[in-house]
C-alpha positions as CSV (number, residue, x, y, z in Angstrom):
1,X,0.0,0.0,0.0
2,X,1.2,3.6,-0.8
3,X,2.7,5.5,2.0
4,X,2.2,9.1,2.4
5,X,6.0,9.4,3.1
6,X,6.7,8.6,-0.3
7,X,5.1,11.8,-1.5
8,X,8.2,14.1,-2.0
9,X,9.9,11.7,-3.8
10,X,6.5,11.5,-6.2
11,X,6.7,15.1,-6.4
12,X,10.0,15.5,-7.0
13,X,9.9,12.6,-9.8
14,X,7.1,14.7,-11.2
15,X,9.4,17.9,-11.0
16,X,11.9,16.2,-12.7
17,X,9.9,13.8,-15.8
18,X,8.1,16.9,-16.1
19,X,11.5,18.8,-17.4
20,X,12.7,18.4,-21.2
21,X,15.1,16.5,-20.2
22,X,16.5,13.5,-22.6
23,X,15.1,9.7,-21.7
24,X,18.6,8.2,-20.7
25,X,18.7,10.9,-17.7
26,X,15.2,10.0,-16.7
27,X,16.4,6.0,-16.8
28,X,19.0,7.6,-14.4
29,X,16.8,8.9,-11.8
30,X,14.4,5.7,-12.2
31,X,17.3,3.6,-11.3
32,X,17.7,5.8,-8.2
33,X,14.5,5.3,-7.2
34,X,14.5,2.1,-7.7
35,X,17.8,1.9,-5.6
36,X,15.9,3.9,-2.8
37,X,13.4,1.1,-2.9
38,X,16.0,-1.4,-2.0
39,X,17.4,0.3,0.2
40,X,14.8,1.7,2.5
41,X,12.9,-1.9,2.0
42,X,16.3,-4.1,3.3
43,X,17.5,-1.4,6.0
44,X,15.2,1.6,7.2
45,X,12.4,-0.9,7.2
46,X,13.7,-3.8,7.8
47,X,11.4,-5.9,5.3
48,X,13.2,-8.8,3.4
49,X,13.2,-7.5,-0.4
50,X,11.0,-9.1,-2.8
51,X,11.4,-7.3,-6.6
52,X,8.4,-9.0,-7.5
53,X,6.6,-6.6,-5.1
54,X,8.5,-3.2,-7.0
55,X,8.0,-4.2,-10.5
56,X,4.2,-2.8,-10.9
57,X,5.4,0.5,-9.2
58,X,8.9,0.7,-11.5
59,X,6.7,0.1,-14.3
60,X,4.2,2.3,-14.1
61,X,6.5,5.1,-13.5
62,X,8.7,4.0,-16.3
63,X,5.9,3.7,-18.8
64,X,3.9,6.7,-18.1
65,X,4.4,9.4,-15.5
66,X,7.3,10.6,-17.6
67,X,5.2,11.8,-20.2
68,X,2.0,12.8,-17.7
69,X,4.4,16.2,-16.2
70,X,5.7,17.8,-19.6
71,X,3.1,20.3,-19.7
72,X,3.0,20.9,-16.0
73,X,7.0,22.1,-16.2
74,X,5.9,24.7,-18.5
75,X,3.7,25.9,-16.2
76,X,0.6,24.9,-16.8
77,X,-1.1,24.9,-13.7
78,X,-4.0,22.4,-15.1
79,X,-1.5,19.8,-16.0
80,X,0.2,19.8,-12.7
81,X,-3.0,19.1,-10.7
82,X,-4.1,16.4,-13.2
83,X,-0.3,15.0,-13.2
84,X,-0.8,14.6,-9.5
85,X,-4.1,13.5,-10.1
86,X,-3.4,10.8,-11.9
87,X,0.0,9.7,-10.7
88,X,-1.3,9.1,-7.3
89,X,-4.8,7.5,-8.2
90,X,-2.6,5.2,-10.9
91,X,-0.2,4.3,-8.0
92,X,-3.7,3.3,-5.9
93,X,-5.5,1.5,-8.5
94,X,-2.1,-0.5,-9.8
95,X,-0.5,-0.9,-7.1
96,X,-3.1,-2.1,-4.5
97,X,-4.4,-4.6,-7.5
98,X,-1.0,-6.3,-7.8
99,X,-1.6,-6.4,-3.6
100,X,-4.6,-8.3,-3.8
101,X,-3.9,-10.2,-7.4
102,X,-0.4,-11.3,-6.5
103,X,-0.4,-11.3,-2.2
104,X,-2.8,-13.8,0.1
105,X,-3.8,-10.7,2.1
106,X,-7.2,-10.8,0.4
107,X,-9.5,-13.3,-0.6
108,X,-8.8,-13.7,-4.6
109,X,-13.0,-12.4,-4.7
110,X,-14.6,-9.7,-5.8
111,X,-15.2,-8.6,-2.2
112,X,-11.3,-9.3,-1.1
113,X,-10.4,-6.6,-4.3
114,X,-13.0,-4.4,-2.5
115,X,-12.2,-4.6,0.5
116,X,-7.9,-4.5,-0.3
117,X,-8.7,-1.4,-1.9
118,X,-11.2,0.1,1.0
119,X,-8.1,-0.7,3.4
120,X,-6.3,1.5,1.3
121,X,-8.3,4.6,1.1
122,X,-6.9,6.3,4.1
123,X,-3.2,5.9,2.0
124,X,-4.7,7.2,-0.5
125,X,-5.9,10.1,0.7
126,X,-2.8,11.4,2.2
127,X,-0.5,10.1,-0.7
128,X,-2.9,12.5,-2.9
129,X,-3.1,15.6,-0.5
130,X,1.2,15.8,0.8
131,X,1.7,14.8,-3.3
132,X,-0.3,17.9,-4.2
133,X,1.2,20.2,-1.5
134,X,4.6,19.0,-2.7
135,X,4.0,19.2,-6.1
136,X,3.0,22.9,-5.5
137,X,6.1,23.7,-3.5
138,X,8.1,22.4,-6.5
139,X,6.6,23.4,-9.1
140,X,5.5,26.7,-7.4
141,X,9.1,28.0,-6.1
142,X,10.0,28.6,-9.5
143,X,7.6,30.5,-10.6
144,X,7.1,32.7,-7.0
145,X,11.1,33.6,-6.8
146,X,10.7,34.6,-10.8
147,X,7.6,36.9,-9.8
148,X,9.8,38.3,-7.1
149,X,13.1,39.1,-9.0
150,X,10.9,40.6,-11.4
151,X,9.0,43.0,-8.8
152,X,12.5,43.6,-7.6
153,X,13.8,44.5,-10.9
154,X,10.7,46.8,-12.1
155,X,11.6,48.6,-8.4
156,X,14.9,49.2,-8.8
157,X,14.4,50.6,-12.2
158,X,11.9,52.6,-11.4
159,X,14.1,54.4,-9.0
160,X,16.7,54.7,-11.5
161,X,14.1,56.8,-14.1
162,X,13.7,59.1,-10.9
């Protein structure tokens, strides 16, 4: 199940698929994620390391979120709320299936699916609100400190014409 934790790292993904950068740097920074994975997994957490249980989730953000965030780089204010949108509901909906389809958690039932993804909800939830308050810090930094050096510049001409 997703972990609000993971949000800035989602947000800064975003940040950085969303940039025109070329493919081969983006394979860079999924192979660091997929690294933090590991690593976090085997010795923050403690949990033994299973890749079976990371390919759905490397997948999904090799496949599509790269292209999701292009528009949302350029400032499009619409395309970074649907690129957080959908990045986090994908991560539910994918990720919480492979849970149920691939785990013993849940009955292999209509009402195990149901009820796997009902459990996740509350993950959800905060994976979609601290993804969109991170997304907005990152995304919205930019464009604030770019407002304000051009306030500061239309002030300190203005005093110059005087």
């Amino acid at each position: 199940m997703a972990l609000a934790s993971t949000s800035p790292q989602w947000a800064q993904a975003c940040l950085f698929f969303g940039s025109r950068r070329p493919r081969w740097q983006a394979a860079i920074a999924m192979a660091v994620m997929a690294l933090t994975d590991v690593y976090l997994t085997k010795f923050v957490y403690g949990y033994p390391f299973h890749i079976s249980g990371y390919l759905v989730t490397w997948a999904w953000w090799g496949a599509f979120v790269p292209d999701l965030f292009r528009p949302a780089a350029q400032g499009e204010c619409a395309a970074s709320a649907a690129g957080v949108f959908v990045s986090a509901t994908g991560f539910f909906v994918i990720v919480d299936f492979a849970l149920w389809a691939m785990g013993n958690m849940y009955p292999h039932t209509l009402a195990g699916l149901g009820a796997c993804y009902i459990a996740a909800l509350p993950f959800y939830g905060n994976d979609l609100v601290s993804t969109a308050l991170m997304s907005a810090v990152f995304f919205g930094l930019p464009v604030v400190a770019a407002k304000l050096v051009e306030t500061m510049h239309g002030a300190r001409n203005q005093q110059t014409l005087q």
